[in-house]
C-alpha positions as CSV (number, residue, x, y, z in Angstrom):
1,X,0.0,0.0,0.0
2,X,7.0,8.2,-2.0
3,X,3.6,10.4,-0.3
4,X,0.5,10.2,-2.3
5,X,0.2,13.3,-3.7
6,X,3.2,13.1,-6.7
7,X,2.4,13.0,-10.0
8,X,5.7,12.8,-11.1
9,X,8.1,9.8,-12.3
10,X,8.8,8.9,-8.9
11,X,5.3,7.9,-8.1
12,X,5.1,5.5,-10.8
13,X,7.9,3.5,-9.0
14,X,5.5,3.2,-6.1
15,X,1.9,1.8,-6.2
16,X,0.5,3.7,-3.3
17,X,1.6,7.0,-4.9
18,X,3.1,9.2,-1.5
19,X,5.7,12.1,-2.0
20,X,7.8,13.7,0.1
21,X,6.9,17.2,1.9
22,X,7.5,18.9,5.2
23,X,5.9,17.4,7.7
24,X,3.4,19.7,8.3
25,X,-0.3,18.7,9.7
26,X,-1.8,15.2,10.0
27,X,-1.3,14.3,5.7
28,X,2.3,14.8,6.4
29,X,2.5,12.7,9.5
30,X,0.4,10.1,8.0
31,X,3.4,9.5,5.5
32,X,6.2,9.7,8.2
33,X,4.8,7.3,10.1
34,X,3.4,4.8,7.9
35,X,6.6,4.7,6.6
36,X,8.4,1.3,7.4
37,X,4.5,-0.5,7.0
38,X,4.0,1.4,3.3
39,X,7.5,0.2,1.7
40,X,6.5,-3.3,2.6
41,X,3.3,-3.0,0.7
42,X,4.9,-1.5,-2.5
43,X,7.8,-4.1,-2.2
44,X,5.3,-7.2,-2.3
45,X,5.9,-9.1,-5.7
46,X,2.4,-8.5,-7.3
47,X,2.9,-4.7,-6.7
48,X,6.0,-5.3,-8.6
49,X,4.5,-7.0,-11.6
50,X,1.6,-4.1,-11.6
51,X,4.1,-1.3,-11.7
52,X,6.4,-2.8,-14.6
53,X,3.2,-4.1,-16.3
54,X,3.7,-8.0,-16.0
55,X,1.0,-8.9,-14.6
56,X,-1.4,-11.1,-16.2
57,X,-4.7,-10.6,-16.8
58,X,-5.7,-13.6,-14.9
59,X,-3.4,-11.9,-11.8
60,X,-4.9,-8.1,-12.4
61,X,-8.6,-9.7,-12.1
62,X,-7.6,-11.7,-9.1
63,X,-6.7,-8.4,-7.8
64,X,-9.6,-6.7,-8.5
65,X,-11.7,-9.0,-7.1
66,X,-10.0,-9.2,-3.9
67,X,-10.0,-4.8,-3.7
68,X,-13.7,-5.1,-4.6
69,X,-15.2,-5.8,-0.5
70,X,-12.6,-3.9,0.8
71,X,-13.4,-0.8,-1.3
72,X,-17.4,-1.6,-0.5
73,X,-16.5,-1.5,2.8
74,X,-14.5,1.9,3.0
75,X,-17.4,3.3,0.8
76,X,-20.2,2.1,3.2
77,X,-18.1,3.3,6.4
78,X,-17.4,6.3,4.5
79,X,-20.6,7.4,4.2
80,X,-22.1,6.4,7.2
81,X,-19.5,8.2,9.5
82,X,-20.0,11.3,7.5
83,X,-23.9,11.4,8.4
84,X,-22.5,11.8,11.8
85,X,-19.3,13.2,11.7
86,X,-19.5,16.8,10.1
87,X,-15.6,16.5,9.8
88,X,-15.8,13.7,7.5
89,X,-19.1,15.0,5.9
90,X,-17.0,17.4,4.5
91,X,-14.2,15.8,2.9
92,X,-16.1,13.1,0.9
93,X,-17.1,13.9,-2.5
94,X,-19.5,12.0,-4.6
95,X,-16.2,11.1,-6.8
96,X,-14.5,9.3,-4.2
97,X,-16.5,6.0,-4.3
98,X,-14.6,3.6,-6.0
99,X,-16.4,0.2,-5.2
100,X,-18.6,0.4,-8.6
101,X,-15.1,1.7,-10.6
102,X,-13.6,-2.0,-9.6
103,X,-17.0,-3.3,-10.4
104,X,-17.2,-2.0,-14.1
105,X,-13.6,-3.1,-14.6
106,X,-14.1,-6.3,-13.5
107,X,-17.3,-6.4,-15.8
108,X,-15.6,-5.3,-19.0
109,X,-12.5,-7.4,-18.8
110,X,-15.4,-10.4,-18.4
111,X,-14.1,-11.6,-14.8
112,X,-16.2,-12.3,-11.6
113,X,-14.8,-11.7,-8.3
114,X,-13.3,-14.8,-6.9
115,X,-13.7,-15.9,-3.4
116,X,-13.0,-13.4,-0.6
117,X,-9.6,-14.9,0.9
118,X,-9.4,-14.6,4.2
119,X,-6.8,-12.5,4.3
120,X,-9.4,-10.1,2.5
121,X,-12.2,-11.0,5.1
122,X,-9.5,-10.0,7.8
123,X,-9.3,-6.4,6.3
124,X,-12.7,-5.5,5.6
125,X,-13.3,-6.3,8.8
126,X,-10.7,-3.9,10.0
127,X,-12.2,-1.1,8.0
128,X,-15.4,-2.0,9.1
129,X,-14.3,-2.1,13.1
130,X,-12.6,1.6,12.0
131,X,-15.7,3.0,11.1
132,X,-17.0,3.1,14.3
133,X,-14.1,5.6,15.0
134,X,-12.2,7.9,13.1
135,X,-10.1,5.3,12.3
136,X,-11.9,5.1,8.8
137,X,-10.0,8.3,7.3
138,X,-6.7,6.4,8.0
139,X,-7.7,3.7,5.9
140,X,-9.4,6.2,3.5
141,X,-5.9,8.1,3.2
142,X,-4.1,4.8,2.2
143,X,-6.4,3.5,-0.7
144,X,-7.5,7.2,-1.9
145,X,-3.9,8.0,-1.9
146,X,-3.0,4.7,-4.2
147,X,-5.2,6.6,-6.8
148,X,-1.9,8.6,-7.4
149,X,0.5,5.8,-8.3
150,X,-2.3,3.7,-9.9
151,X,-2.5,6.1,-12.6
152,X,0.7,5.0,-13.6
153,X,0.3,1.6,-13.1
154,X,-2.9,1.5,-14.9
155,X,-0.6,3.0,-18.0
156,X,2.0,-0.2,-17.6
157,X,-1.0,-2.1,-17.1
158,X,-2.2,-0.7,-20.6
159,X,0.6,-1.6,-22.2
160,X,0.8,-5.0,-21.0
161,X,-2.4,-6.4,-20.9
162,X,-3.3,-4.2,-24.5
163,X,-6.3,-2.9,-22.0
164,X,-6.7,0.3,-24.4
165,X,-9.0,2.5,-21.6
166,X,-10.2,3.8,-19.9
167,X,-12.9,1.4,-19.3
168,X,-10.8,-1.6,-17.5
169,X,-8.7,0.3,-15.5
170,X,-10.7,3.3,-14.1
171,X,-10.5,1.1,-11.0
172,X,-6.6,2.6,-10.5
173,X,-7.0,5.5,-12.8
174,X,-10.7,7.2,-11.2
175,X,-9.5,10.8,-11.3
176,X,-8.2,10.7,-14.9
177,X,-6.5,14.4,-15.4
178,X,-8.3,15.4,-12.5
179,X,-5.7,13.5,-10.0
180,X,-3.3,15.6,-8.8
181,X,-6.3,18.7,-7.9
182,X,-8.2,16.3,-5.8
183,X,-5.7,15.1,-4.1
184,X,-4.6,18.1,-2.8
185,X,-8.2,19.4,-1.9
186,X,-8.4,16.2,0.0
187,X,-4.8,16.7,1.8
188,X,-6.0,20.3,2.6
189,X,-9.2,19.4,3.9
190,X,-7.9,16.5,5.9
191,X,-5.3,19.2,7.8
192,X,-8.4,22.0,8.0
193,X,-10.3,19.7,10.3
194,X,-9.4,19.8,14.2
195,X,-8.4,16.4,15.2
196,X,-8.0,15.5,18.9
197,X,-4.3,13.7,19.6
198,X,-5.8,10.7,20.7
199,X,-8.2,10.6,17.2
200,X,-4.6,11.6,15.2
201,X,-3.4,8.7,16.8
202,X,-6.3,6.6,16.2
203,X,-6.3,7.4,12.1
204,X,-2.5,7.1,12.2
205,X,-2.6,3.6,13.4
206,X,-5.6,2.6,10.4
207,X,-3.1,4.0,8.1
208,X,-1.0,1.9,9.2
209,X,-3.3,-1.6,9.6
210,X,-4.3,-0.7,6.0
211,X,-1.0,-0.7,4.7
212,X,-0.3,-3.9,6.5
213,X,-3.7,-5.7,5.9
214,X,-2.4,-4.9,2.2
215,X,0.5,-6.8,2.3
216,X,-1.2,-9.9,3.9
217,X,-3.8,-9.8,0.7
218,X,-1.3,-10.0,-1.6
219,X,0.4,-12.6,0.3
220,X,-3.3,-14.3,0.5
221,X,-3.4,-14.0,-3.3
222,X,0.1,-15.8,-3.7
223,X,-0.8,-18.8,-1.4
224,X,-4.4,-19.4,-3.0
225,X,-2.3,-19.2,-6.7
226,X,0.2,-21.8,-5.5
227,X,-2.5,-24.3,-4.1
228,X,-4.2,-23.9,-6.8
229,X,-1.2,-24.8,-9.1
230,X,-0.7,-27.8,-6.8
């Protein structure tokens, strides 16, 4: 699961798309601290093929299928702490649901989601336990912010895969030319918002979980492809 917000070369190196800036307000900490748990997501080996575009179509489905619950489940808890939290109400946009993106891709490339691993199961039930916190806008920040590196894996993907687009990868690409603008509204509303040090703490740590419940996906994905093979 480099800071989010680059849309330069570097982000295309990492999947999760972070830059580095000042630490300045909770965005900023969010990357220094997630650190050590974000360069193990972007390190795993299916990142790797997704970034240099080796992936197979069979793999990049697989993917999909897995991200779909998880992303059903940040866009339910997503809207449902924002009819209560007035914080939150005002940093989702209509734009920023991305369950039916992963749907649709899934749909055009003629794939079904596979069976929820549980390694999957494990993290939407993290980011459903977050929403009953604040805890949600740390997982929020990790797969929002992947948008900015998707878009260039959803290029090498392209190229790989001869996926010509957008329709098939809108999933990693959502914000098209659109990408770098919202990601700085949402860094900007994310710091405009008065958090408490125990709720900073609280999102923090959800950053962090997401990165890691990442990582253990992947590493779901990879056992269920080698029994399978067996």
């Amino acid at each position: 699961m480099s800071q989010h917000e680059s849309a330069g070369k570097q982000a295309a190196k990492c999947p999760f798309g972070h830059s580095s800036t000042p630490a300045v307000g909770l965005a900023d900490t969010l990357k220094e601290q997630t650190k050590a748990a974000h360069a193990m997501a972007e390190r795993h080996p299916i990142q790797s093929r997704m970034v240099k575009g080796e992936s197979s179509r069979e793999q990049y489905t697989a993917y999909l299928g897995q991200l779909l619950p998880v992303w059903k489940a940040i866009d339910a808890g997503l809207w449902v702490k924002a009819a209560s939290d007035p914080r939150v109400a005002s940093m989702v946009k209509p734009y920023h649901a991305n369950a039916g993106r992963v749907a649709a891709d899934l749909a055009f490339l003629g794939a079904k989601p596979g069976d929820v691993l549980p390694a999957t199961q494990g993290f939407v039930d993290m980011v459903k336990s977050a929403s009953n916190g604040v805890g949600i806008v740390g997982a929020w920040y990790v797969l929002e912010g992947s948008t900015n590196g998707g878009r260039y894996i959803a290029k090498a993907l392209s190229r790989g895969l001869g996926i010509t687009g957008p329709e098939g990868l809108t999933s990693f690409d959502p914000h098209g030319e659109q990408q770098r603008e919202r990601w700085q509204a949402w860094r900007a509303s994310l710091d405009a918002q008065t958090w408490t040090e125990a709720e900073r703490a609280e999102i923090v740590n959800a950053a962090t979980g997401t990165f890691e419940a990442i990582y253990e996906l992947m590493e779901g994905m990879d056992a269920a492809a080698a029994s399978s093979a067996t």
